[in-house]
C-alpha positions as a Markdown table, in Angstrom:
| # | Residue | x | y | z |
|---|---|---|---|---|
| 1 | Unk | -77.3 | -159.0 | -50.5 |
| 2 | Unk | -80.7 | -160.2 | -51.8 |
| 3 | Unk | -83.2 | -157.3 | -53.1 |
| 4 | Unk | -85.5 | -155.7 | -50.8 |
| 5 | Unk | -88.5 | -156.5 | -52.8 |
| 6 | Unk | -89.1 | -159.3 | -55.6 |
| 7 | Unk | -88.3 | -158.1 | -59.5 |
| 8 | Unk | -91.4 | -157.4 | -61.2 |
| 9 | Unk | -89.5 | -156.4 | -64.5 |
| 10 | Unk | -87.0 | -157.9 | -67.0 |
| 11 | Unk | -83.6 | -156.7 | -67.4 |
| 12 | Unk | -84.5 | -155.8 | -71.0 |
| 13 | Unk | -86.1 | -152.9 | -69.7 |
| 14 | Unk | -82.7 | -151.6 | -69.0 |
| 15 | Unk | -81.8 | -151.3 | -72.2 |
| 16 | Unk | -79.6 | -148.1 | -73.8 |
| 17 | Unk | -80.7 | -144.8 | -73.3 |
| 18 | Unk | -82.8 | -143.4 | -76.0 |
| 19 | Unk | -81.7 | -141.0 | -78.8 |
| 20 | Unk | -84.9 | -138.7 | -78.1 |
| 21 | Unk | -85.5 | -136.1 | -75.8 |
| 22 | Unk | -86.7 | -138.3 | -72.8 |
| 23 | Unk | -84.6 | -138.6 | -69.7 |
| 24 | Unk | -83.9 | -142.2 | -68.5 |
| 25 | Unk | -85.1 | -143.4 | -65.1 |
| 26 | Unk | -83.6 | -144.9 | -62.7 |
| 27 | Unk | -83.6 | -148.6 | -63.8 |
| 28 | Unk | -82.8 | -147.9 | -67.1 |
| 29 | Unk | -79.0 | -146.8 | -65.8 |
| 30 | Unk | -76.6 | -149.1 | -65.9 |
| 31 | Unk | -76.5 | -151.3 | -62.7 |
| 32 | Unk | -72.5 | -150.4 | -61.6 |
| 33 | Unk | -74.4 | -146.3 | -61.6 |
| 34 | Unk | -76.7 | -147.1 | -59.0 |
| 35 | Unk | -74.3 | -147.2 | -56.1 |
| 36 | Unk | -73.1 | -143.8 | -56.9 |
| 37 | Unk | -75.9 | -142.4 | -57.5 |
| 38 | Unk | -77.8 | -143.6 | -54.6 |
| 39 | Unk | -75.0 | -142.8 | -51.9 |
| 40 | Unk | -73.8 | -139.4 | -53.4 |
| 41 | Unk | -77.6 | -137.8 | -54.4 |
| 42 | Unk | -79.5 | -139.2 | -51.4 |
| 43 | Unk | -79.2 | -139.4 | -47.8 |
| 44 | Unk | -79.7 | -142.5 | -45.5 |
| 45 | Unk | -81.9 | -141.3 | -43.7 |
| 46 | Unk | -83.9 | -140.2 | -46.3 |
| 47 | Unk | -83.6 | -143.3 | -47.9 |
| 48 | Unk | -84.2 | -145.0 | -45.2 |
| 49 | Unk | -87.8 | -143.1 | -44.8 |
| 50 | Unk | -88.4 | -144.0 | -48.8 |
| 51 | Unk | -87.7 | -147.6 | -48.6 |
| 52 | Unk | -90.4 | -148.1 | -45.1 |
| 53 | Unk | -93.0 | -145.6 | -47.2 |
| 54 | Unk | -92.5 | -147.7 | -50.4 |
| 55 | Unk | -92.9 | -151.0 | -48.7 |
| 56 | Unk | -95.6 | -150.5 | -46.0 |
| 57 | Unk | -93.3 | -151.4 | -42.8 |
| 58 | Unk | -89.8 | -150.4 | -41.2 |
| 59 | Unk | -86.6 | -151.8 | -42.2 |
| 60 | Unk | -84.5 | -153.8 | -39.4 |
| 61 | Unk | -81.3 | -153.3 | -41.6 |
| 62 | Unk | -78.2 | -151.6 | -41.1 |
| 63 | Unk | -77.1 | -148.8 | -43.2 |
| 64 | Unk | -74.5 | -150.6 | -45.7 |
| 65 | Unk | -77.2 | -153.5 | -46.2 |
| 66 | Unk | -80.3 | -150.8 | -46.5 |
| 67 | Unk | -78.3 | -149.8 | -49.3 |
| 68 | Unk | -77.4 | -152.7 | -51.2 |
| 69 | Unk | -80.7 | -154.0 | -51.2 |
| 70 | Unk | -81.7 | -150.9 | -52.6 |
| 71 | Unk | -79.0 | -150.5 | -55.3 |
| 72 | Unk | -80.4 | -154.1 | -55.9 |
| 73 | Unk | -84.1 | -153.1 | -55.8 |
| 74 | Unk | -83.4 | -150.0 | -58.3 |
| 75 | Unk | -82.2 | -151.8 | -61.1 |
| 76 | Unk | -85.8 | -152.8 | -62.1 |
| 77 | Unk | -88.7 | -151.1 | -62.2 |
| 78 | Unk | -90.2 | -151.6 | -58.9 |
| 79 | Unk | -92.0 | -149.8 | -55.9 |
| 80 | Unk | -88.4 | -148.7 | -54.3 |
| 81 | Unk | -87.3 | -147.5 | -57.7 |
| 82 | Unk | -89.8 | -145.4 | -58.7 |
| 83 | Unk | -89.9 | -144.3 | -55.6 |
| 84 | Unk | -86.3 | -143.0 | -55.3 |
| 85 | Unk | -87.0 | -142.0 | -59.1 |
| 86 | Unk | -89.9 | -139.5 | -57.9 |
| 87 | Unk | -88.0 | -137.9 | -55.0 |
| 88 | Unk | -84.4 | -137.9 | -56.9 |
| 89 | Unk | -86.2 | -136.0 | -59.4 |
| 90 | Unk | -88.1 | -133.5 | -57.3 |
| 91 | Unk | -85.3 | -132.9 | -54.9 |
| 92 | Unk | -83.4 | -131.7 | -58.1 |
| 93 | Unk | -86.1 | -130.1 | -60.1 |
| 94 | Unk | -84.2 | -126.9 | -60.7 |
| 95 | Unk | -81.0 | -129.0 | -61.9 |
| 96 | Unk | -82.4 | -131.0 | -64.0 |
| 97 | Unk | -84.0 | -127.7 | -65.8 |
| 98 | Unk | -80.7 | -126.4 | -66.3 |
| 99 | Unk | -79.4 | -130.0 | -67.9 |
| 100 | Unk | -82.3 | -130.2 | -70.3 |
| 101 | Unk | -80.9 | -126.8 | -72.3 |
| 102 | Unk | -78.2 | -128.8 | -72.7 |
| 103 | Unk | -78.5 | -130.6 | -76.5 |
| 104 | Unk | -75.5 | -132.3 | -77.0 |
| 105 | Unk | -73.1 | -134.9 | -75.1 |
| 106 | Unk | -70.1 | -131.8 | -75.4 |
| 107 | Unk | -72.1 | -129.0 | -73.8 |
| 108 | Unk | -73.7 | -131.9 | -71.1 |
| 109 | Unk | -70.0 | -133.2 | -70.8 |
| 110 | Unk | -69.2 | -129.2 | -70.2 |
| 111 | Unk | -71.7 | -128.3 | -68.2 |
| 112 | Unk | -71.0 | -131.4 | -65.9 |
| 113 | Unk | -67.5 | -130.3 | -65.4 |
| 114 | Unk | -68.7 | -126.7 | -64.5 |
| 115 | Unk | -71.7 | -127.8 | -62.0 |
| 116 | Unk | -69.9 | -130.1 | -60.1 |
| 117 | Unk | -67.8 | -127.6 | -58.3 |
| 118 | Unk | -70.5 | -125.9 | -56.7 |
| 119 | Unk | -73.1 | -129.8 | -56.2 |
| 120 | Unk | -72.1 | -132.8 | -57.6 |
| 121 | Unk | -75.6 | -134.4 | -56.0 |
| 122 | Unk | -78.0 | -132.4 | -58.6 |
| 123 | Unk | -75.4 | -132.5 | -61.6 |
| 124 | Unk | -74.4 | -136.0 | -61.3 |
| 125 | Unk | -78.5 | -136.8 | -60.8 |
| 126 | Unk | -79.3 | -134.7 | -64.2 |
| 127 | Unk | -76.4 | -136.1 | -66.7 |
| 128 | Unk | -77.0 | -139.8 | -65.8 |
| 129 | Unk | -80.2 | -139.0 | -67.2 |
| 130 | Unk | -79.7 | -137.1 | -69.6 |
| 131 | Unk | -81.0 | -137.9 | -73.1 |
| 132 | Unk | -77.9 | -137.3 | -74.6 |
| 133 | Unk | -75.3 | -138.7 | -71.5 |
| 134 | Unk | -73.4 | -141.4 | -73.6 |
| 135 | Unk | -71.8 | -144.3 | -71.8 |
| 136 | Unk | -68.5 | -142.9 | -71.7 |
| 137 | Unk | -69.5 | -139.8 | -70.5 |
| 138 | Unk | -71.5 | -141.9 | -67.8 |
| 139 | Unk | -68.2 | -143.4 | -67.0 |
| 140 | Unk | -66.3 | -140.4 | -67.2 |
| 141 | Unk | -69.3 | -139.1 | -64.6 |
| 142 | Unk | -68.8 | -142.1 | -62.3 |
| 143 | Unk | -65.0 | -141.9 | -62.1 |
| 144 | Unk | -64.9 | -138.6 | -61.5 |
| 145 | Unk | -67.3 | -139.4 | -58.5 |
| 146 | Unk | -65.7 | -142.0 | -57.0 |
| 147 | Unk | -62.0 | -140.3 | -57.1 |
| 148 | Unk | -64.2 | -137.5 | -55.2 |
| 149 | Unk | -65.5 | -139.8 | -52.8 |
| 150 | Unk | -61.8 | -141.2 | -52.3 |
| 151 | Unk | -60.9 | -137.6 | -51.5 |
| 152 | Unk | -64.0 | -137.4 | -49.5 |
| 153 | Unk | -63.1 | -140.7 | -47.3 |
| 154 | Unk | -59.6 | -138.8 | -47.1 |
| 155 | Unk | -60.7 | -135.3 | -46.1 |
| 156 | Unk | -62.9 | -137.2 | -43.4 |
| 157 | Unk | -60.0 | -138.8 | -42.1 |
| 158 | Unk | -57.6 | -135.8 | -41.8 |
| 159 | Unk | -60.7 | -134.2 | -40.1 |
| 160 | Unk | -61.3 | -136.8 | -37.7 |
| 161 | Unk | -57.4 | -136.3 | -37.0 |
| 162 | Unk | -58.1 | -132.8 | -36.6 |
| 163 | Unk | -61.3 | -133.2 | -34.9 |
| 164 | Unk | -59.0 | -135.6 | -32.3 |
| 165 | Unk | -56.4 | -133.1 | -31.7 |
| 166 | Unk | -59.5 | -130.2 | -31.6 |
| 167 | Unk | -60.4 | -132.3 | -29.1 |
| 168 | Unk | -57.3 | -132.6 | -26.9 |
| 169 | Unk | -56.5 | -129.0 | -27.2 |
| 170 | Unk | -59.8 | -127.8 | -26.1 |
| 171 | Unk | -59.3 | -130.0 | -22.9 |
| 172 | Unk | -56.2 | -128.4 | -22.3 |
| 173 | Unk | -58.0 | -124.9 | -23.0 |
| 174 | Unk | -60.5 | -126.1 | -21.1 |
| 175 | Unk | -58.5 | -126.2 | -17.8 |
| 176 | Unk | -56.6 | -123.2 | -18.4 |
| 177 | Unk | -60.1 | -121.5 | -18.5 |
| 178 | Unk | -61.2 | -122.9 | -15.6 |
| 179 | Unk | -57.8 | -121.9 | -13.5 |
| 180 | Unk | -58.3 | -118.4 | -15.2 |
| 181 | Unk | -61.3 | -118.2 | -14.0 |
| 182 | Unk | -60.7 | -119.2 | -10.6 |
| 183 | Unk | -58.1 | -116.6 | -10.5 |
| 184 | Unk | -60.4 | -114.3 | -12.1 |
| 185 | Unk | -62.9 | -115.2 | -9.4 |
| 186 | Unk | -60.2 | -114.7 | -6.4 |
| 187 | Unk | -59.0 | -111.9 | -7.9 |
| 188 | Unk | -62.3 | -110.3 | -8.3 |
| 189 | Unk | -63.3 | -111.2 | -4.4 |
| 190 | Unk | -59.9 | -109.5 | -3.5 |
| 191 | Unk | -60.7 | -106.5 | -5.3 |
| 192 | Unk | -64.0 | -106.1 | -4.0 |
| 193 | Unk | -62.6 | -106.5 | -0.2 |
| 194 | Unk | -60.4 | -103.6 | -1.0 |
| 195 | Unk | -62.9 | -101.3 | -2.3 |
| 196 | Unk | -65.2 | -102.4 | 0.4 |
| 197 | Unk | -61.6 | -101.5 | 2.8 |
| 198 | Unk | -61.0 | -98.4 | 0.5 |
| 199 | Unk | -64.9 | -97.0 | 0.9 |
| 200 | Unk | -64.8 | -97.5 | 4.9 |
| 201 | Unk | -61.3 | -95.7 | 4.7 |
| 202 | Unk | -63.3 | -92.7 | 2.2 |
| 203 | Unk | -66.5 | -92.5 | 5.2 |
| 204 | Unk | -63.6 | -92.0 | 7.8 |
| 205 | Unk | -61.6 | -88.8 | 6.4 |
| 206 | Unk | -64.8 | -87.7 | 5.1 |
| 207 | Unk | -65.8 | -87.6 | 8.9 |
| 208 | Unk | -62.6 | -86.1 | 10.0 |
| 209 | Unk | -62.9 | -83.8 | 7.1 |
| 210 | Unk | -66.5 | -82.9 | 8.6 |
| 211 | Unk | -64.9 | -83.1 | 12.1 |
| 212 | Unk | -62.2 | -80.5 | 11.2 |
| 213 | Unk | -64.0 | -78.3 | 9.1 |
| 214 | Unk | -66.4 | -77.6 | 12.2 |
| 215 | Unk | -63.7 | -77.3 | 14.5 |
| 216 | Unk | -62.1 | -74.7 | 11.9 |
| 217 | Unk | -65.3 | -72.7 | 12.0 |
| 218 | Unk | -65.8 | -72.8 | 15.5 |
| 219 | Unk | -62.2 | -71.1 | 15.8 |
| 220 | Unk | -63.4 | -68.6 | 13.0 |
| 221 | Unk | -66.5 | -67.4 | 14.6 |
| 222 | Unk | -64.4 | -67.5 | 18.1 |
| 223 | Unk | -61.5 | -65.1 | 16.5 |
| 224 | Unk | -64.5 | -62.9 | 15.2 |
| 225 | Unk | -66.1 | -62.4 | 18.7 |
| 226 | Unk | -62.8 | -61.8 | 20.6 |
| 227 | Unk | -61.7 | -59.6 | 17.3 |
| 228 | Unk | -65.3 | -57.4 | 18.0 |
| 229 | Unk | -64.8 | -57.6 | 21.8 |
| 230 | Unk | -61.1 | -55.9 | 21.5 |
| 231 | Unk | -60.4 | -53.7 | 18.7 |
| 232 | Unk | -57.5 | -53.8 | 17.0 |
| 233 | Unk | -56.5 | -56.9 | 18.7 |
| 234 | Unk | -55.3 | -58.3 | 14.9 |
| 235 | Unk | -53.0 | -55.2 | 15.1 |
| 236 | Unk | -51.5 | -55.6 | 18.5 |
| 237 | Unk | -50.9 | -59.0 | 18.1 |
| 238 | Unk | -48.8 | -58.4 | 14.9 |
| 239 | Unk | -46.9 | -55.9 | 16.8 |
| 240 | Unk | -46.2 | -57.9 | 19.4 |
| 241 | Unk | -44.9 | -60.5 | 16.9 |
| 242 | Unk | -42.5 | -57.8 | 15.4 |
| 243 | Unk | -41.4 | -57.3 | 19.0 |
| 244 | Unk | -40.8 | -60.8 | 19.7 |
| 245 | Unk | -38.9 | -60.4 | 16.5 |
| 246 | Unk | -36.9 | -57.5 | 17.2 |
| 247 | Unk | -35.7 | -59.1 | 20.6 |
| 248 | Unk | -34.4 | -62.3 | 18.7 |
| 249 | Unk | -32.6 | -60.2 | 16.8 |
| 250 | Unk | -31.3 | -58.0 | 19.6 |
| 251 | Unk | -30.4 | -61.1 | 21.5 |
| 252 | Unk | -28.5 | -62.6 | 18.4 |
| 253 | Unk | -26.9 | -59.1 | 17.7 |
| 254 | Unk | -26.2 | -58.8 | 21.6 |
| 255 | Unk | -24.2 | -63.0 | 20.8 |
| 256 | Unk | -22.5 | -62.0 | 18.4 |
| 257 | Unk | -21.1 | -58.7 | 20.3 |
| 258 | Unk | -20.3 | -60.7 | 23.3 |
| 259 | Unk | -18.5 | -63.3 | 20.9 |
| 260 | Unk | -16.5 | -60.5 | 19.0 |
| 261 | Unk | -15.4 | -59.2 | 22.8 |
| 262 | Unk | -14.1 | -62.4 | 23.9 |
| 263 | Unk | -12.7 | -63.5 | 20.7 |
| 264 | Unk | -10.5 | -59.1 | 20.7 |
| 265 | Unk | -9.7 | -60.3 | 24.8 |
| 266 | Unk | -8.2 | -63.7 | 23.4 |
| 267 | Unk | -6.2 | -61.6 | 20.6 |
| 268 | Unk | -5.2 | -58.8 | 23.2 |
| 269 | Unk | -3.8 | -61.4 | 25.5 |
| 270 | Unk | -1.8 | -63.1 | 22.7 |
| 271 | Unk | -0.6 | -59.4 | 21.2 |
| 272 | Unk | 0.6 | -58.9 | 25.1 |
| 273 | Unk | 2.3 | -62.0 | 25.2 |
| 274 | Unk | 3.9 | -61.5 | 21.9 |
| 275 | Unk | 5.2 | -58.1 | 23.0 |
| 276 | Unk | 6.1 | -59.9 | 26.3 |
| 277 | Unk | 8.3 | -62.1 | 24.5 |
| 278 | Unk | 9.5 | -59.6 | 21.9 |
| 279 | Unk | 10.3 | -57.1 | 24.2 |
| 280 | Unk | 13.6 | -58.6 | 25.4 |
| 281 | Unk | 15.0 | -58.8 | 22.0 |
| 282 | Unk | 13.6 | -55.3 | 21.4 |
| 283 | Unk | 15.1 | -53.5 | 24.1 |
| 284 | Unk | 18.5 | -53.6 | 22.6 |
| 285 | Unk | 17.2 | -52.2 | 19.3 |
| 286 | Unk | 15.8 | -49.2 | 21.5 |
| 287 | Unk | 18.3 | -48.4 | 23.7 |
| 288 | Unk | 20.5 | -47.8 | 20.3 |
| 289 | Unk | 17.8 | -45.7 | 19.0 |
| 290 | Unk | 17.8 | -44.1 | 22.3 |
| 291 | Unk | 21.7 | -43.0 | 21.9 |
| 292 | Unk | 20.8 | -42.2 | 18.2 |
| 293 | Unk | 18.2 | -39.8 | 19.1 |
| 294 | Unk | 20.5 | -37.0 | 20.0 |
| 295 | Unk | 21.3 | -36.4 | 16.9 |
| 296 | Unk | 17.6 | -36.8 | 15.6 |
| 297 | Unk | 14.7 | -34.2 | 15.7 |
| 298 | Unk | 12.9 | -34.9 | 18.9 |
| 299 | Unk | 9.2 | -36.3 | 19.1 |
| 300 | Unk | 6.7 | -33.6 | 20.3 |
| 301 | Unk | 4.6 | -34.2 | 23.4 |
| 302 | Unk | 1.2 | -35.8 | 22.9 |
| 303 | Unk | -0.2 | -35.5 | 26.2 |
| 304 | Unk | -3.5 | -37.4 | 26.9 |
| 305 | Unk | -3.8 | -37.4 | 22.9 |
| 306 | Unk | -5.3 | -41.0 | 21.5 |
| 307 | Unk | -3.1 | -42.1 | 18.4 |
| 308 | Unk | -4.6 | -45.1 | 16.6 |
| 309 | Unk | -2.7 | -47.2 | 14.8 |
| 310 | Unk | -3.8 | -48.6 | 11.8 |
| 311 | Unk | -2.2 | -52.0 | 10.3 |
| 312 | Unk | 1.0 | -53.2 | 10.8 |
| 313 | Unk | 3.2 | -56.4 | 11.9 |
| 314 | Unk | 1.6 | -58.3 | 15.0 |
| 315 | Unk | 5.2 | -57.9 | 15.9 |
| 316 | Unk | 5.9 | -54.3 | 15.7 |
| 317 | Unk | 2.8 | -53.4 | 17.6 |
| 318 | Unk | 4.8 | -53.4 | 21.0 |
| 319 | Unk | 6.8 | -50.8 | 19.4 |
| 320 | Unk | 4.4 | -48.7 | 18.4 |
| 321 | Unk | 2.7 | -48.7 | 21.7 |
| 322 | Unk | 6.2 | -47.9 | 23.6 |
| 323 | Unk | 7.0 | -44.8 | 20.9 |
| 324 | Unk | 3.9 | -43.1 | 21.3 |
| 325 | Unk | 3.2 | -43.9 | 25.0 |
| 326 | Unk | 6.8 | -42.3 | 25.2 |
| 327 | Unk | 5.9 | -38.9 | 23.9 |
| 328 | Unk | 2.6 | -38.9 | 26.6 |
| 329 | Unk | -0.2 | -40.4 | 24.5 |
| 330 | Unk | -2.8 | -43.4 | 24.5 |
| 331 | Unk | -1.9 | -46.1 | 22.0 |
| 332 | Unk | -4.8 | -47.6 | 20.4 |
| 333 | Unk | -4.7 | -50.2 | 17.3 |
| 334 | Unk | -6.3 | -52.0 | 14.9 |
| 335 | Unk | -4.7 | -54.4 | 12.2 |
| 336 | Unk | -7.3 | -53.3 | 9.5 |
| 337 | Unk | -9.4 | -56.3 | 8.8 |
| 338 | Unk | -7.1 | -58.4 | 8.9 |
| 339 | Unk | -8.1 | -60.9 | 12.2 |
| 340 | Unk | -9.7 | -57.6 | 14.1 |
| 341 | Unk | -13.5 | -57.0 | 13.2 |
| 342 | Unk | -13.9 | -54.6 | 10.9 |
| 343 | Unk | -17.3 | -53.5 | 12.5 |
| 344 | Unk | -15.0 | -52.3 | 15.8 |
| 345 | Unk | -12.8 | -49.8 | 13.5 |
| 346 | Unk | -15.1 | -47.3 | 13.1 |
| 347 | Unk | -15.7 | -46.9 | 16.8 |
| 348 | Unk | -11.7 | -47.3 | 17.3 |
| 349 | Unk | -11.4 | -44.3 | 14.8 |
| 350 | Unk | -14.1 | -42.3 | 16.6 |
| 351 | Unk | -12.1 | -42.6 | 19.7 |
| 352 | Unk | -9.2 | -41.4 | 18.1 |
| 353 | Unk | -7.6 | -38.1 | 18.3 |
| 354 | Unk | -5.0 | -38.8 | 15.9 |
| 355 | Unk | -4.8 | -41.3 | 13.2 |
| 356 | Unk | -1.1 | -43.0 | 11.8 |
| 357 | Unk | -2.6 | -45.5 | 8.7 |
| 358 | Unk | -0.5 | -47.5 | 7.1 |
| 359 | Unk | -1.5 | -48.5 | 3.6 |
| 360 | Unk | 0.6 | -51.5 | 3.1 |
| 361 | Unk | -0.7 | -53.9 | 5.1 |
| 362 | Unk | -5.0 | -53.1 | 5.7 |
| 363 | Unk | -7.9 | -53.7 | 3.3 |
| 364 | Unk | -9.0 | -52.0 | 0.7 |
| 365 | Unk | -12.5 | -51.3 | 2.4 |
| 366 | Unk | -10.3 | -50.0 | 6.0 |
| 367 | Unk | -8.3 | -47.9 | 3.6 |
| 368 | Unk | -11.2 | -45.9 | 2.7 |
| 369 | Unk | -12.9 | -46.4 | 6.0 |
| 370 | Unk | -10.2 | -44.5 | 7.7 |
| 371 | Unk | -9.7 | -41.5 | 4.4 |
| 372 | Unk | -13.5 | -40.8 | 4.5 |
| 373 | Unk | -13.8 | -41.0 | 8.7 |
| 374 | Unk | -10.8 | -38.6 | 8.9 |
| 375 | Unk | -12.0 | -36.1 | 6.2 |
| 376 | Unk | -15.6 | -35.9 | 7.9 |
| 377 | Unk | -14.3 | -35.3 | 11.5 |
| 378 | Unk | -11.1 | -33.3 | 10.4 |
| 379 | Unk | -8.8 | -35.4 | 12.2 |
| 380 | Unk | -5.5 | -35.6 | 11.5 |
| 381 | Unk | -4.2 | -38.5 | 9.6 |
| 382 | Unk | -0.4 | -39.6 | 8.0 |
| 383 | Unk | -0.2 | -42.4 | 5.4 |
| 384 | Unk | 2.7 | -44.9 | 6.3 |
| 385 | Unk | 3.0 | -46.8 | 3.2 |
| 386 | Unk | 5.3 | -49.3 | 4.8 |
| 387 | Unk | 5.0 | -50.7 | 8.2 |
| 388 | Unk | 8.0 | -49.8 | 10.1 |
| 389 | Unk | 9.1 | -48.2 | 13.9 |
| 390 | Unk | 10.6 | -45.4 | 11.2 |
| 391 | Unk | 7.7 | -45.1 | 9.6 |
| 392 | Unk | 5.4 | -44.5 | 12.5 |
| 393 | Unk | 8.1 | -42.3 | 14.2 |
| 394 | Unk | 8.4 | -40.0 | 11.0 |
| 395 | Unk | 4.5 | -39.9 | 10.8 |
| 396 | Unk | 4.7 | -38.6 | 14.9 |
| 397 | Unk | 6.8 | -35.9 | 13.6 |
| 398 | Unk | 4.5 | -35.4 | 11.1 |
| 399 | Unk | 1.7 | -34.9 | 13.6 |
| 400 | Unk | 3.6 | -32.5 | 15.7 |
């Protein structure tokens, strides 16, 4: 690309570097370190504002020819390079400080290596002109640049990949924020129609609440007039509760007597019809006691005398009932517990005049039902241990 503005100094001016203490300029680099140098320590823009201040006018060119023409234009002295020179060297003032303690091309070579991890603008601005930067630390400088810039032009590429797939996945985010969010909008409306639901619902109990406690006053102060008008009334009215009471349990007790009558009629009527039924095969048995019996002790007369009989077989009870009905008295029985109530035996035995028990066939509890009721009333009372007609008639002699 042709230069920017016309020479206006020889290339001998670009000779080597001097061996003093004076820091080269621009145009005195060598002209493949002006490239580098211009793209790596100086914006476009801000090269772009240099090269219109420097020449009086705006530049129509693009980027990649505004700097051409000015990698052209720096190799001599000119306007443009003196005025990159100036702003190069007060953009990095403080760096180029630091490189002038340097005093030797080792310790510059050094110092380079360290510096250009943090900047490499500055750094690579203060060694190229250095007193003491040598031409093969200058091309040690600019290789090191330009294997940077190839890492650059490759970091920028896996960005853009990045930045592309950044991209795509913030769409996708994107849309799942907007869906959230519409559900978070619905979901907040819903909410807000059931607390608006759930508030109304509150303001009606409330109002029964109100409603009720009144009505439970009202009752209160009612109870305390009719409770000043009638004395006592709390008093009565718990009586008549323990009445009520008392005549539920007098009606249960009054079921449960009628139930125990029916259920002794059912059991007389099936102890008659056994004794129906055993009284044929019976009757043989006592007509041969019958013509035993004088040779036996006979049974003494118990006129109008109650016997009870305590326990025995269901089927010896007909027996029992013709032995002592024989010598004049009333039979009268109870099994003991066994399917008669044992509630009805204390009345049995108090109706008693004489008591035959036999042991081997009643409860424990009728047992001693029947010892303590006969030693209280002095009645007389024989112990059968085992049920038999013997048994009960040897316990008839006994009570004669």
């Amino acid at each position: 690309m042709p230069s920017l503005t016309a020479p206006g100094l020889s290339a001998s001016e670009t000779g080597a570097p001097a061996q003093g203490s004076r820091r080269r300029r621009l145009w005195e680099l060598e002209g493949h370190l002006h490239c580098a140098v211009l793209g790596v320590c100086l914006p476009i823009a801000a090269l772009r504002r240099l090269v219109d201040k420097a020449l009086g006018g705006q530049a129509v060119a693009d980027d990649y020819e505004l700097h051409c023409g000015t990698v052209v234009d720096c190799k001599f002295r000119g306007p443009v390079a003196q005025a990159v020179q100036r702003e190069l060297d007060r953009r990095y003032m403080r760096t180029l400080k630091q490189a002038a303690a340097m005093k030797t091309t080792e310790a510059l070579a050094a110092w380079w290596n360290d510096a250009r991890c943090q900047d490499i603008a500055g750094p690579l601005w203060a060694t190229l002109t250095h007193a003491r930067c040598t031409p093969a630390l200058a091309q040690h400088v600019e290789g090191g640049v330009h294997m940077l810039q190839h890492q650059a032009g490759m970091a920028a590429r896996v960005d853009f990949d990045r930045f592309e797939a950044l991209l795509d996945e913030n769409a996708v985010l994107s849309r799942e924020l907007g869906a959230a969010q519409q559900r978070s909008t619905h979901q907040a409306s819903e909410q807000s129609r059931r607390i608006e639901s759930q508030q109304g619902e509150i303001l009606r109990l409330r109002a029964q609440l109100i409603g009720r406690d009144t009505a439970i006053a009202a009752l209160g102060e009612d109870l305390r007039v009719l409770e000043a008008a009638a004395p006592g009334l709390r008093n009565r009215v718990e009586l008549a509760r323990e009445c009520e009471r008392l005549l539920e349990r007098q009606h249960e007790s009054q079921r449960l007597l009628l139930q125990s009558q029916q259920e002794a009629e059912r059991w007389r009527r099936r102890a008659d019809d056994l004794a129906a039924e055993l009284h044929g095969r019976d009757a043989l048995s006592i007509d041969a006691n019958e013509a035993d019996r004088a040779g036996e002790e006979p049974l003494a007369r118990l006129d109008d005398r109650a016997v009870l009989c305590v326990g025995g077989r269901p089927a010896s009870v007909p027996i029992y009932r013709q032995l002592i009905e024989r010598t004049g008295g009333r039979f009268l029985h109870h099994d003991g517990g066994e399917e008669d109530n044992p509630t009805m035996l204390d009345t049995t035995l108090a109706a008693a005049d004489l008591v035959i028990c036999q042991t081997g066939c009643i409860s424990h509890d009728a047992y001693w039902r029947v010892k303590d009721h006969c030693k209280r009333t002095g009645k007389r009372c024989v112990f059968v241990e085992s049920p038999s007609s013997s048994g009960v008639k040897r316990a008839l002699l006994a009570l004669a």
